[in-house]
N, C-alpha and C positions, 0 to 999 in steps of 0.2 A: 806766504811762507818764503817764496821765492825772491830773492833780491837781483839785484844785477848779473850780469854775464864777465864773472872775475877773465877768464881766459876760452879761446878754445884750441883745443891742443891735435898736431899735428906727426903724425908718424911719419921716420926720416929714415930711410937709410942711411944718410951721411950728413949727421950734425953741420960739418965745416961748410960741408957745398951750398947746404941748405938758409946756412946763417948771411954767406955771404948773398945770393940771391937776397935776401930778405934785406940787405944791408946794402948792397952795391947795388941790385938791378932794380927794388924799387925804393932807395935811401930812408928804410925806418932803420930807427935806433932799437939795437939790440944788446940783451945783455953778456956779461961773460957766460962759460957756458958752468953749469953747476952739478955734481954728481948727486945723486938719490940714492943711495945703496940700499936704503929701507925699499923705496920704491922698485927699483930695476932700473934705474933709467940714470941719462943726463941729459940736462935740457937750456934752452934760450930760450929769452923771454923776448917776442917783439912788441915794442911799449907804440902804442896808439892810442890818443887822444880820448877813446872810450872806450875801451879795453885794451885785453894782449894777448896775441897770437905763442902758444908755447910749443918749439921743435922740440918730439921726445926723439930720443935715441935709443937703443936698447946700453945697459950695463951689465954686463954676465949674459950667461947665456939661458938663467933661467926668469928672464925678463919676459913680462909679457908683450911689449912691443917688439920683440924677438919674433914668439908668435903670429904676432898681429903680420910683422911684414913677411915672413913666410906667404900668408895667407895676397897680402898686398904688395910686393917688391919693390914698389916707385913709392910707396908709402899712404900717406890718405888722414883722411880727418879721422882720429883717435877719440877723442871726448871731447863735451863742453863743460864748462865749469859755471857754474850757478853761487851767486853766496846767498847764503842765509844767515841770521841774528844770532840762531842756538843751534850748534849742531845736533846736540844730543834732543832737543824736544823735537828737531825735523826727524832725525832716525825716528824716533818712537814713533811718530804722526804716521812714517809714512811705514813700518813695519805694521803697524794698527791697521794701514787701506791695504795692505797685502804686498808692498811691494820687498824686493828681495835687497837686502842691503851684501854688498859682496865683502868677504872676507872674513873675519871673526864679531863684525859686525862693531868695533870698537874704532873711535877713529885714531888718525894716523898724521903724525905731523908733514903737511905739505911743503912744496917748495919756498910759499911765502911765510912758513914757519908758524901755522894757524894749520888746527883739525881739520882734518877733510876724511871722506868717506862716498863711495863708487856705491853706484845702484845698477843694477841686472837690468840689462841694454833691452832683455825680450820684454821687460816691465814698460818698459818707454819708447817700444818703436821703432825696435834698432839700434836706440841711441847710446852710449854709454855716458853718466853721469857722474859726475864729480860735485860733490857739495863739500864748501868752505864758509867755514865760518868769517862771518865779516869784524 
């Protein structure tokens, strides 16, 4: 089910600082930065040869990377992002083995403009999940 590792995403307190470290101190190419309003967030993309590293930000303040850096102030690994072929037959597959799909359970157009849908971090270990369709 699982396909490659689209991104893994990184919580910022400060977008710029964080873009330019990622840009000037170890020279990857990053992208402009782009806002989410669906999401909460705004984010860069660092483009690496087999994947990309994504800096979220919070947008508003009812963002949950808002949250997340309350919790972590200097920020921290936020999610990994997985693609899969069919969103909708992974939701179903993995609603069926028990796991929790967060939200309204419907997916959500991601940054790279393809469905994604977040899985309940206590299902996986801690982890938070992000599946996109490939």
């Amino acid at each position: 089910m699982l396909g490659r590792v689209n991104h893994i995403a990184i919580a910022v307190p400060d977008l710029a600082v964080a873009t330019a470290a990622y840009r000037d101190t170890l020279g990857a190419a990053v992208s402009q930065p782009q806002a989410l309003p669906e999401h909460g967030v705004t984010v860069v993309f660092v483009e690496l040869p087999n994947t990309k590293v994504e800096l979220l930000q919070p947008l508003g303040q009812t963002s949950p990377i808002a949250a997340f850096l309350e919790k972590n102030p200097s920020g921290g690994m936020h999610h990994i992002c997985y693609e899969v072929e069919d969103i909708i037959l992974a939701r179903d597959r993995l609603v069926k083995a028990g796991a929790r799909v967060l939200g309204d359970g419907q997916p959500k157009t991601g940054a790279h403009g393809k469905p994604v849908l977040f899985l309940h971090p206590k299902d996986f270990f801690g982890t938070l999940i992000e599946l996109e369709q490939a």
